[in-house]
N, C-alpha and C positions, 0 to 999 in steps of 0.2 A: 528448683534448680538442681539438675542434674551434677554429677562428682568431677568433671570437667568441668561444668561452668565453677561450680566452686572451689578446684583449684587452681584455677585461672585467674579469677577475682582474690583466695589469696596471695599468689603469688605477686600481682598486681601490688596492691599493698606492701609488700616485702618492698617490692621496687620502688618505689614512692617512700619509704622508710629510710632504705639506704640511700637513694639520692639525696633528700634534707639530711641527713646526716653528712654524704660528702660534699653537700655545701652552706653545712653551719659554717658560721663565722667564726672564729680565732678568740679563748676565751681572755676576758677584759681582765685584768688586775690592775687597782690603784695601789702606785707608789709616793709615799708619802718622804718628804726631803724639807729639811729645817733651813737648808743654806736658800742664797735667792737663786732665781729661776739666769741670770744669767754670769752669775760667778764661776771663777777659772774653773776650781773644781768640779762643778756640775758640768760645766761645758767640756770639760778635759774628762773629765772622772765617768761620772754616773751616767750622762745622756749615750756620751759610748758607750757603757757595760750593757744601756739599758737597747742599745739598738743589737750588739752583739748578741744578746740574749734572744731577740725577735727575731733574729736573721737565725741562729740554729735553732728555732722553736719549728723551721718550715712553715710557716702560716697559724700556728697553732695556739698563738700567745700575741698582746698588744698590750702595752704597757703601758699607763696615763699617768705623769708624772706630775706631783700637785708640788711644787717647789717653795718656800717662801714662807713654812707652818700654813699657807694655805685649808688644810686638812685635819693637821692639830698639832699642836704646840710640838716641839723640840721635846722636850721634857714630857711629854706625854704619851709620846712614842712608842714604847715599848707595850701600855695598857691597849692603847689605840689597834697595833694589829694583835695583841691576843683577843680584843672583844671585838675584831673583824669592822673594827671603824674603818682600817685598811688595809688592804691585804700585802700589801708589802712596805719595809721600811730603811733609812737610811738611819743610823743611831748609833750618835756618841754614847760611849758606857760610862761614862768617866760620870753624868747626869745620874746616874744610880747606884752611887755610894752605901754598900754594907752587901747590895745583894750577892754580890761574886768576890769575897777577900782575896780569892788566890788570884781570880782576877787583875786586880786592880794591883799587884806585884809590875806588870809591864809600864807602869806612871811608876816607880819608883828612881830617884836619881841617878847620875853616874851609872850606868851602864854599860857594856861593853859595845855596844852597835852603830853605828856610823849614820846609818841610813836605814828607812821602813823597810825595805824589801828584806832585809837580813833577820831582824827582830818580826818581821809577820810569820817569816818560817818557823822559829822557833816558837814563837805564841800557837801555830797550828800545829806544830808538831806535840806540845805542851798539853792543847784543847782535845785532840787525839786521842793522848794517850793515859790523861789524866782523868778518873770518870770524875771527882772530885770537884775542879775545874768544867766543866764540860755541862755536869747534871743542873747548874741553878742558872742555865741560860735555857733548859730544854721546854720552858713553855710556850716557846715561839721555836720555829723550824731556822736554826742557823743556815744561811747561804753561803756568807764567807763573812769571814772573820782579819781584820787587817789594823795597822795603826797608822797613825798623823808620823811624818816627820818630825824630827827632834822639835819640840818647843823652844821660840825662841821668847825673850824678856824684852816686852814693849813699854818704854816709859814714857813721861811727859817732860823728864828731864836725863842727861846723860847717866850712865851706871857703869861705870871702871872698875871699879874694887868692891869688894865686899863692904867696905866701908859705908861707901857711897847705896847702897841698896837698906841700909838698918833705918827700922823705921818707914819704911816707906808701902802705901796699905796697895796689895799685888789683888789683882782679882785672878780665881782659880776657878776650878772644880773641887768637890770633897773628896774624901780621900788621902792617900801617900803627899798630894803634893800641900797639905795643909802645912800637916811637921815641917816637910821640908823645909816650905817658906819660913818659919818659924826660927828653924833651926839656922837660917839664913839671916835673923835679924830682922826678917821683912814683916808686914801682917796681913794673914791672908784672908781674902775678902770672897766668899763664895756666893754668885749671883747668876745667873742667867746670863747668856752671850748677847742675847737680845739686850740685854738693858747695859752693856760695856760703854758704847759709845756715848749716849748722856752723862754717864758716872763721872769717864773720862774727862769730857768736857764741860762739867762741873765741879773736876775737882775734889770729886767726893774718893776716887782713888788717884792711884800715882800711874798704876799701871797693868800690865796685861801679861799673860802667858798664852801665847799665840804661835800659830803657824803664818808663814806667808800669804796661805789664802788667804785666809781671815784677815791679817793685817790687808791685805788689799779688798777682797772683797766686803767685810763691813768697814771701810773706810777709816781703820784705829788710824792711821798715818797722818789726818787730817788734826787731831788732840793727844796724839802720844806719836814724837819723830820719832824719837830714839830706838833704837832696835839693838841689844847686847844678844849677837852670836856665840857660840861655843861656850854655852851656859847649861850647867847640868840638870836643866828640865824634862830631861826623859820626853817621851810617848804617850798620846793620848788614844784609846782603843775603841774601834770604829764597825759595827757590826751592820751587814746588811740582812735584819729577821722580816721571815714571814709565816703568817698563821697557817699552823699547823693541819688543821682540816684543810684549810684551801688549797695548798699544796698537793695533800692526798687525792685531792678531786679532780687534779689536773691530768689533761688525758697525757701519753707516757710520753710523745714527742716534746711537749711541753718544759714538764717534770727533767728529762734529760738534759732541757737546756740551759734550765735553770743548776742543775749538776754538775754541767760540766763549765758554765761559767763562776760558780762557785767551789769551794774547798779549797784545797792547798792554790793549784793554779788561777784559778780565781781571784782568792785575798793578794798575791804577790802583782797579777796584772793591776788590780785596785791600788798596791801599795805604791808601785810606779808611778800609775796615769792618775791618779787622783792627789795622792800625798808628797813624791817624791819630786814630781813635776812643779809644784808650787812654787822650787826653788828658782825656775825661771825669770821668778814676778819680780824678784831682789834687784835683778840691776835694771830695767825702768821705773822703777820708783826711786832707785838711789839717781838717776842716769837725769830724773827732772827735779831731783832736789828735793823728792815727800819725803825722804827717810834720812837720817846719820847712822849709817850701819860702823856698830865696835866689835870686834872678835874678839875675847877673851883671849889673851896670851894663856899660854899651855902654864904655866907657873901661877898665873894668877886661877885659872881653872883650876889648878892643882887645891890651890887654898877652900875654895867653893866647895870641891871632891871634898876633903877632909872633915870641914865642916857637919857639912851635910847628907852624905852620903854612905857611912857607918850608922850616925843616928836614928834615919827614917826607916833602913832596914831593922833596927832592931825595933822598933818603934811599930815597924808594919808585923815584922814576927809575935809580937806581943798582941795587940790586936784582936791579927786576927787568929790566935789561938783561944784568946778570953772571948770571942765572938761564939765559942763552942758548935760553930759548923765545920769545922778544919781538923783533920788531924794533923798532929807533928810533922810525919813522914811525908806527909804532901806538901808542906807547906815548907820544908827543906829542900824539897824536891827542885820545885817550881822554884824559889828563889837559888838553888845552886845552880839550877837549868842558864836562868836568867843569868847571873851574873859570871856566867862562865868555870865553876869551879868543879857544876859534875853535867854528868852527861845522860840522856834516855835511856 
């Protein structure tokens, strides 16, 4: 073969390399989601983030959403995509009690914030600029970071006063909101979301600390009517991780769109369309009669605040200093961030 014929044949090859290449396919990532496949919040929430995501990836990304623990458990989530069972995940933190103390400051009572989109800012601004904060989520690649709407108090019988809540066994998560129920008179019962609904309507608890999705999409409304708003349940905090090599691997259109659908503006579109949106569900479920929604009078809230809401901060300050991963100053920081009294 003459040096013409062979660089013709390789350049041949070249072209044949680069054509498969510009038309491989879009690479696959499995997204792994605890809620069911057709609940407000996935439909409102995640299937949008997850189409927004494909549509700026330009062809470069297809996301397979396995909804329903399909994939692996709720609670297992966070092992599942660092050992690349999945490459992407939907994950209550509130499930992993000890590992992030400064963390888990945003579930603590009485708060100053109104609504998700206000306290996501701050928790991202917080996760930013705190490494402290920040370092004992870094074994999976954070995408966006957001929280639940205020929690509301789902009973099987009505809840008016403080009075009326003593005694009475709350199923939670671990964590800040243990004391508090505690400190509330209540007894808190830490179990899976998954097993709420039988408890419920068994009798084995009284009641729940829920958002609206939940209360509608696991059907609590069906064994607990009652629903007491303006109850100082604070925030449950909600991370979308994915494994860190697989993210590295991804080509850069990809990468970018996962970027730019995540971080600050990211977690606040989630905090809206997934969490703050829930509040819709309140008056058709009130509107056919599943629910007796109470709002806490601002005086009787006042009583709850007092209660419980000095205590479990000092209670979380203690904690998570004897936890000895915290320093002092951080852990002033973030709870003076949180409750308003200092600033970044």
């Amino acid at each position: 073969m003459n040096r013409f014929h062979r660089y013709a044949v390789l350049f041949a090859a070249a072209l044949c390399v680069c054509a498969g290449a510009a038309h491989a396919g879009p690479t696959t990532l499995k997204f792994s989601l605890q809620n069911p496949e057709n609940s407000f919040s996935t439909n409102n929430g995640i299937k949008k983030w997850i189409e927004k995501v494909e549509q700026d990836s330009n062809g470069t990304l297809s996301i397979d959403l396995y909804a329903g623990e399909t994939l692996c458990k709720g609670a297992q989530s966070w092992s599942a995509v660092r050992n690349n069972i999945t490459d992407i995940a939907w994950i209550p933190m509130g499930m992993y009690a000890g590992m992030n103390p400064l963390a888990e400051a945003i579930f603590l009572p009485s708060l100053p914030f109104s609504d998700p989109m206000t306290i996501t800012r701050t928790a991202n601004d917080l996760f930013e600029k705190i490494p402290a904060l920040s370092k004992p989520y870094s074994a999976n690649r954070i995408i966006a970071l957001y929280t639940s709407d205020s929690n509301n108090l789902v009973t099987s019988r009505p809840v008016r006063t403080l009075e009326d809540l003593k005694g009475l066994k709350i199923r939670t998560t671990a964590g800040p909101f243990v004391p508090m129920l505690e400190a509330l008179g209540a007894v808190p019962v830490v179990m899976g979301n998954a097993e709420v609904y039988d408890a419920l309507s068994k009798k084995t608890i009284d009641g729940v600390l829920a958002s609206w999705e939940t209360i509608d999409g696991s059907r609590f409304y069906e064994v607990a009517p009652y629903v007491t708003t303006n109850s100082p349940f604070g925030f449950s905090l909600f991370t979308i991780a994915m494994n860190r090599k697989k993210f590295d691997r991804l080509p850069d259109e990809a990468r970018n769109a996962l970027l730019k659908n995540g971080g600050m503006d990211g977690a606040l579109w989630l905090a809206e369309n997934f969490s703050f949106a829930t509040r819709k569900l309140a008056e058709p479920l009130q509107a056919k009669g599943a629910v007796t929604i109470y709002e806490l009078p601002a005086e009787e809230r006042a009583r709850w605040d007092k209660v419980a809401g000095h205590m479990t901060r000092e209670r979380w300050m203690k904690d998570t200093l004897e936890s000895g991963k915290v320093a002092r100053e951080d852990a002033e920081t973030v709870l003076g961030v949180l409750t308003g009294e200092k600033t970044l």
